[in-house]
N, CA, C and O atoms as a GROMACS GRO file, in nm:
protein
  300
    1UNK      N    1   4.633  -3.227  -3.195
    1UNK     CA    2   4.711  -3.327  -3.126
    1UNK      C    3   4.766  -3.265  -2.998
    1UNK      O    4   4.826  -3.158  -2.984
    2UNK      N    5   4.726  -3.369  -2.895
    2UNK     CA    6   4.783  -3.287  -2.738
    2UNK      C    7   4.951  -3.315  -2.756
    2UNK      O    8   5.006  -3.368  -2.853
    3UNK      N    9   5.024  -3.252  -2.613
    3UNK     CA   10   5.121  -3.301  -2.619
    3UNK      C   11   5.129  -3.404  -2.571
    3UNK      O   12   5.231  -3.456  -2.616
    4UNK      N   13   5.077  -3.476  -2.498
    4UNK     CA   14   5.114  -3.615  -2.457
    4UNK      C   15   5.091  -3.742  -2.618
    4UNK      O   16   5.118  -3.862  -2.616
    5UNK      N   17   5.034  -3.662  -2.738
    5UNK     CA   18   5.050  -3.748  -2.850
    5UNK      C   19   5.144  -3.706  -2.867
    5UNK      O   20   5.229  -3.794  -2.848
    6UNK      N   21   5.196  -3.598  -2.900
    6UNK     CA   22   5.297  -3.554  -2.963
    6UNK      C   23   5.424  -3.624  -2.883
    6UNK      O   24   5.514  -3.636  -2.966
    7UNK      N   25   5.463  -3.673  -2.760
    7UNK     CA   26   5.566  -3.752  -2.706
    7UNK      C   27   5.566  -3.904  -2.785
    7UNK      O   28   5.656  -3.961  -2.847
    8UNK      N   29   5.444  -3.940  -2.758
    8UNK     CA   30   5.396  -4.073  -2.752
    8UNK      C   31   5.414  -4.134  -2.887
    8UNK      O   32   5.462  -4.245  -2.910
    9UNK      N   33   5.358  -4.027  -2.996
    9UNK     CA   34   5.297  -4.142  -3.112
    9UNK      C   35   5.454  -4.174  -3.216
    9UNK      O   36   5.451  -4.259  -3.305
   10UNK      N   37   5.562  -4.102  -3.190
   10UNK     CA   38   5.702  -4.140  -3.247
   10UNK      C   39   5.722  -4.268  -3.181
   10UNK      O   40   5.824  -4.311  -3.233
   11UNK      N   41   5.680  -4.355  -3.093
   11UNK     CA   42   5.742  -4.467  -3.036
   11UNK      C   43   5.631  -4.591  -3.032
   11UNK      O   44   5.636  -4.699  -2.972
   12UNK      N   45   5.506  -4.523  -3.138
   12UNK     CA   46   5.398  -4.639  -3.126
   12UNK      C   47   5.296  -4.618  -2.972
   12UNK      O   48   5.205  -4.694  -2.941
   13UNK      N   49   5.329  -4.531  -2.914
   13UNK     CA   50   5.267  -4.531  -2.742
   13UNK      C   51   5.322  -4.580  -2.664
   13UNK      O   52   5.405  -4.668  -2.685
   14UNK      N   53   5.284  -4.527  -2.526
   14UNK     CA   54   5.367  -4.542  -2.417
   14UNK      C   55   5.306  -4.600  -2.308
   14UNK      O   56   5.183  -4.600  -2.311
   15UNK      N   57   5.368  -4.658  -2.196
   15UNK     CA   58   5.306  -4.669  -2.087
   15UNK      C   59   5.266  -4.494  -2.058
   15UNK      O   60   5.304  -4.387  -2.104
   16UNK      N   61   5.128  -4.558  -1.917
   16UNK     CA   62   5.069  -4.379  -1.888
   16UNK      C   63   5.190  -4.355  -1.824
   16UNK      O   64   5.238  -4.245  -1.851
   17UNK      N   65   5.269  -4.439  -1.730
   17UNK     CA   66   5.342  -4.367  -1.603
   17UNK      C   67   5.454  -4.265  -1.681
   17UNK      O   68   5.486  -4.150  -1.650
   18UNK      N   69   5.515  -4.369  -1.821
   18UNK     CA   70   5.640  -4.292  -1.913
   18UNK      C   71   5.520  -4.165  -1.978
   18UNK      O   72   5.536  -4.051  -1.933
   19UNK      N   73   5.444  -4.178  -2.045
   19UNK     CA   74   5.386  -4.095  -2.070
   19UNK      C   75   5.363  -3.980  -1.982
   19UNK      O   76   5.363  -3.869  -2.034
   20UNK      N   77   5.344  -3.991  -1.855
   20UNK     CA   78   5.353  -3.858  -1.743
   20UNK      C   79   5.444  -3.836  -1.732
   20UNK      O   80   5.438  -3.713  -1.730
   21UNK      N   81   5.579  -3.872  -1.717
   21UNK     CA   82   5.721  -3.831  -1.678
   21UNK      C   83   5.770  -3.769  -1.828
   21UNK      O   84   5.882  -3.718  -1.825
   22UNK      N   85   5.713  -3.767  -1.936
   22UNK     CA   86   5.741  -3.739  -2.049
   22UNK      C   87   5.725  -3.587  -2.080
   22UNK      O   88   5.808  -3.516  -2.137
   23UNK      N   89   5.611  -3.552  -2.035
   23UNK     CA   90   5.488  -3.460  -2.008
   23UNK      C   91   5.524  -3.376  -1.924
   23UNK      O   92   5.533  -3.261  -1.965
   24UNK      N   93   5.555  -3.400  -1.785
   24UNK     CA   94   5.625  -3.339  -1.718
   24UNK      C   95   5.758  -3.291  -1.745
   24UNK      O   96   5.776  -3.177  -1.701
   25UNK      N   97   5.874  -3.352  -1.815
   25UNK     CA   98   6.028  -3.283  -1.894
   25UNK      C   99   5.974  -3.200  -1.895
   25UNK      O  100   5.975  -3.108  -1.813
   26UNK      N  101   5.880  -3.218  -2.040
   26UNK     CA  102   5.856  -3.092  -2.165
   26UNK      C  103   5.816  -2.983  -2.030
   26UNK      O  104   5.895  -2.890  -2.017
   27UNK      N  105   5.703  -2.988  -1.934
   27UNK     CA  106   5.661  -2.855  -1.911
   27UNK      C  107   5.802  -2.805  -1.804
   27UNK      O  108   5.826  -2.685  -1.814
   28UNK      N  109   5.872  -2.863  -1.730
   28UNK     CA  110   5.982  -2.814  -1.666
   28UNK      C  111   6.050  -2.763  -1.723
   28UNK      O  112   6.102  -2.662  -1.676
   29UNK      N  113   6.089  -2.819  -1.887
   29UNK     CA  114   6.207  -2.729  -1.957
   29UNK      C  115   6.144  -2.587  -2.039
   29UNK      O  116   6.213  -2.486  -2.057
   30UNK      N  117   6.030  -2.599  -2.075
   30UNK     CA  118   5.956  -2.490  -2.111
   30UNK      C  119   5.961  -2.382  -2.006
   30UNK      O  120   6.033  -2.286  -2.033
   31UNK      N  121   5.882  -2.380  -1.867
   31UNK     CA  122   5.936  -2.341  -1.781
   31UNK      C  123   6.044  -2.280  -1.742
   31UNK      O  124   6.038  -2.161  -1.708
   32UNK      N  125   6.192  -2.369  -1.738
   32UNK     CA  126   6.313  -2.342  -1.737
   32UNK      C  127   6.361  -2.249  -1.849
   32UNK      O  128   6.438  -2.156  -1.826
   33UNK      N  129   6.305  -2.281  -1.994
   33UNK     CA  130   6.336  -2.212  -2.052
   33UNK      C  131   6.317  -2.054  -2.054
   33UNK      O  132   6.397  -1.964  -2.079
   34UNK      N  133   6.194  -2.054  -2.024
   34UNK     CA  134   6.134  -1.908  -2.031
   34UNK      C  135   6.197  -1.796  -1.969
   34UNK      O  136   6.234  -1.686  -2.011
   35UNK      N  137   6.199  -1.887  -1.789
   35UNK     CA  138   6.299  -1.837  -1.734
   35UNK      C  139   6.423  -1.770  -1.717
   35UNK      O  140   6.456  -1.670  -1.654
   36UNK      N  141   6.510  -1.892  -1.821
   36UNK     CA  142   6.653  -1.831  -1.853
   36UNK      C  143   6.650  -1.766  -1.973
   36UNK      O  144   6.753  -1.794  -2.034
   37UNK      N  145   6.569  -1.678  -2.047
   37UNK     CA  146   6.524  -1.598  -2.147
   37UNK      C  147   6.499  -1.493  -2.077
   37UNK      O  148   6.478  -1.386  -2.133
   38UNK      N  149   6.497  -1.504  -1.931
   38UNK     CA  150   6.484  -1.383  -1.832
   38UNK      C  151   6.311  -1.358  -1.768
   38UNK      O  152   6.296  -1.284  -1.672
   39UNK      N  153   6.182  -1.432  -1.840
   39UNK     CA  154   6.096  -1.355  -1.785
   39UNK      C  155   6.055  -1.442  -1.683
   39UNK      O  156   6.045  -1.564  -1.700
   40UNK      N  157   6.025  -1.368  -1.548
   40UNK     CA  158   6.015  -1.474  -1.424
   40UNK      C  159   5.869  -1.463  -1.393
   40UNK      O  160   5.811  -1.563  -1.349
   41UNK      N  161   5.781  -1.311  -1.419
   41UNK     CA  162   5.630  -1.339  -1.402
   41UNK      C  163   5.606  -1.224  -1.484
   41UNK      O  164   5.687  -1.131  -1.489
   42UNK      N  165   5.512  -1.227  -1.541
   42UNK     CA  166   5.419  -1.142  -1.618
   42UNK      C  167   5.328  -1.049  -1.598
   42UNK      O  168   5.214  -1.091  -1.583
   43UNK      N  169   5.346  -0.926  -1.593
   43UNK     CA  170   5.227  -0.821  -1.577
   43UNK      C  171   5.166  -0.810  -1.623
   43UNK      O  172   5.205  -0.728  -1.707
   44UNK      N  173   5.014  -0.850  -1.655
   44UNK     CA  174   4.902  -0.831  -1.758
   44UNK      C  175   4.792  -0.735  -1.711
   44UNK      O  176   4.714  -0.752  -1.618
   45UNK      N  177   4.807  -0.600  -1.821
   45UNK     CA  178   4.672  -0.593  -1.759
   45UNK      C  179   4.581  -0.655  -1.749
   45UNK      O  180   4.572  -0.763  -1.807
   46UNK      N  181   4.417  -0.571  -1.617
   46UNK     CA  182   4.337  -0.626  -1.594
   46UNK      C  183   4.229  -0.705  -1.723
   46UNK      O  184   4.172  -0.814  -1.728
   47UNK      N  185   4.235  -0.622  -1.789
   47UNK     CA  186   4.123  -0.666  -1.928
   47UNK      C  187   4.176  -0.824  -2.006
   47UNK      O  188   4.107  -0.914  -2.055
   48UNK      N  189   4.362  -0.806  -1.988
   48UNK     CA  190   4.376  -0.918  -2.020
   48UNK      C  191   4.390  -1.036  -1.975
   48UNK      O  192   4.388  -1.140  -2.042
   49UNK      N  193   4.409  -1.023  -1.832
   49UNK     CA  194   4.395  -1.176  -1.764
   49UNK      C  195   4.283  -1.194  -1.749
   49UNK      O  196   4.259  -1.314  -1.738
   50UNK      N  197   4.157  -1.102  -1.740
   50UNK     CA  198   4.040  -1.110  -1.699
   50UNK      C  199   3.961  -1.238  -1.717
   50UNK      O  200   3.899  -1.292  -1.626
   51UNK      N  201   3.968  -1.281  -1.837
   51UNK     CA  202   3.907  -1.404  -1.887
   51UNK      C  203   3.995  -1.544  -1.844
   51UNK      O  204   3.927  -1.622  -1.778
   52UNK      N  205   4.113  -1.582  -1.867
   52UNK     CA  206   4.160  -1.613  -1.737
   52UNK      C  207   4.177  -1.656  -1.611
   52UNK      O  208   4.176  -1.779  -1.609
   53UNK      N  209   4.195  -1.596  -1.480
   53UNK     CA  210   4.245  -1.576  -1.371
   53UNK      C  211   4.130  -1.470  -1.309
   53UNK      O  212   4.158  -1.391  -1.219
   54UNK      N  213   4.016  -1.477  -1.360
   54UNK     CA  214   3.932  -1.324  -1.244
   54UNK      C  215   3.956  -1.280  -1.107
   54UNK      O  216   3.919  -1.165  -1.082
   55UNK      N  217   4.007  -1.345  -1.019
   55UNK     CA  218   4.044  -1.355  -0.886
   55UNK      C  219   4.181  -1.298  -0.947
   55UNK      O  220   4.199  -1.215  -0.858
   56UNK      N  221   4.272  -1.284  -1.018
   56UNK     CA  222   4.415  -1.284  -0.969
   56UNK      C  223   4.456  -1.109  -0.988
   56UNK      O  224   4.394  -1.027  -1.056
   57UNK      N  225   4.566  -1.090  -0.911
   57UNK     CA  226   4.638  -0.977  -0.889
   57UNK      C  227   4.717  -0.915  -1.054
   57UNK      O  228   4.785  -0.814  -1.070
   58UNK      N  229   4.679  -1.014  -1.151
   58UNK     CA  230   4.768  -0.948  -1.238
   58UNK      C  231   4.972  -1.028  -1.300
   58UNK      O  232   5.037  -1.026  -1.404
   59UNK      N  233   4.994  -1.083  -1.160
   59UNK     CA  234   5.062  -1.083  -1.198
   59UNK      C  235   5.072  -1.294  -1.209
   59UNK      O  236   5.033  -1.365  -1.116
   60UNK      N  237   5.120  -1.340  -1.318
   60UNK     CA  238   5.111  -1.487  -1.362
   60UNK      C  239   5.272  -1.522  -1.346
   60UNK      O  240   5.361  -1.437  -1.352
   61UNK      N  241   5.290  -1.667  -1.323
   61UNK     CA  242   5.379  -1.702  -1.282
   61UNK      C  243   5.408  -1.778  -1.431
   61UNK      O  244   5.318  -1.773  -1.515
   62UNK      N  245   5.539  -1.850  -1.462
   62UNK     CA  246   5.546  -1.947  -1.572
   62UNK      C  247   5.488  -2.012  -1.637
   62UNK      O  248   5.448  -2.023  -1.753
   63UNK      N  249   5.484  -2.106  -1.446
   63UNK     CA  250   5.386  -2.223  -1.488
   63UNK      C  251   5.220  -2.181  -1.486
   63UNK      O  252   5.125  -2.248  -1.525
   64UNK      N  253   5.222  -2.080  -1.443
   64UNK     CA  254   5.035  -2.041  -1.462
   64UNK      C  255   5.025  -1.975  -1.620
   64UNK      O  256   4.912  -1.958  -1.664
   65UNK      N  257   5.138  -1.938  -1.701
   65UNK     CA  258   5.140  -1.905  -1.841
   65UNK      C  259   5.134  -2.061  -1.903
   65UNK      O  260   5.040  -2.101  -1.971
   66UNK      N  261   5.235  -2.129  -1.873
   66UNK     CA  262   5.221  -2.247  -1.886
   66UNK      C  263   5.104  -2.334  -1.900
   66UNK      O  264   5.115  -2.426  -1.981
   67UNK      N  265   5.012  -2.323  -1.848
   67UNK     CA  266   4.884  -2.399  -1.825
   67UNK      C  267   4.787  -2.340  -1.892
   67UNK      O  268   4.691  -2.402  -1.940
   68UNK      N  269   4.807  -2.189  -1.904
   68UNK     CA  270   4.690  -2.106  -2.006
   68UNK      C  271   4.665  -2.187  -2.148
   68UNK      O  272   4.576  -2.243  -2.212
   69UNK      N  273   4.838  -2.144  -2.156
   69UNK     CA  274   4.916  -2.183  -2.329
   69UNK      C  275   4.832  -2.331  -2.371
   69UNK      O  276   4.752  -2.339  -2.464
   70UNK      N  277   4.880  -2.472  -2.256
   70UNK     CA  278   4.854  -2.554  -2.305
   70UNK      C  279   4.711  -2.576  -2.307
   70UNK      O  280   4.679  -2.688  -2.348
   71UNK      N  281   4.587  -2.476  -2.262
   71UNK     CA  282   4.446  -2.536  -2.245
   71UNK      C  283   4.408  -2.473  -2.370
   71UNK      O  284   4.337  -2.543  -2.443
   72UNK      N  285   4.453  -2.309  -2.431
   72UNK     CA  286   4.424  -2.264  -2.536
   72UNK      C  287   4.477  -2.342  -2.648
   72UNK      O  288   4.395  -2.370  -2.736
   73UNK      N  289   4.590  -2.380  -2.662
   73UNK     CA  290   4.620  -2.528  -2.767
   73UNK      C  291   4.594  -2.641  -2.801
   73UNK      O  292   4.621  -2.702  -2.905
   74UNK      N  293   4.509  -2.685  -2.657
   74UNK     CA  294   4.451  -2.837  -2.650
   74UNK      C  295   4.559  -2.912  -2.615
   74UNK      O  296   4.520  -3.029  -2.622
   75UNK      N  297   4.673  -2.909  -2.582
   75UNK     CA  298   4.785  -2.949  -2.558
   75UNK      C  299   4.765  -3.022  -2.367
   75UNK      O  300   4.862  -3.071  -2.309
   0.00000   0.00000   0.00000
């Protein structure tokens, strides 16, 4: 189940537009959260972003953890 079910199916479904603004909270406060838990970007080694980010420097931002998380979850 993605997260946009996981908003949606407690209320029977949603319009798409509530359904995007829904979607969007969750990843801002996730985000926010992580943040105020203190970690602001991530050093990975090379072997481990590799698969990933191949182009990137190593270092991932929230929301680029953010987007990993939800494609490896199906979310």
């Amino acid at each position: 189940m993605n997260l946009r079910q996981k908003l949606c199916d407690p209320f029977g479904g949603l319009r798409t537009e509530t359904a995007d603004q829904l979607e969007q909270i969750a990843d801002e406060f996730a985000i926010e959260f992580i943040e105020w838990c203190g970690l602001r970007t991530v050093q990975i080694t090379k072997s481990e972003w590799a698969n990933w980010l191949p182009n990137a420097d190593g270092s991932l931002s929230t929301k680029e953890l953010l987007q990993i998380f939800k494609k490896e979850k199906g979310l």
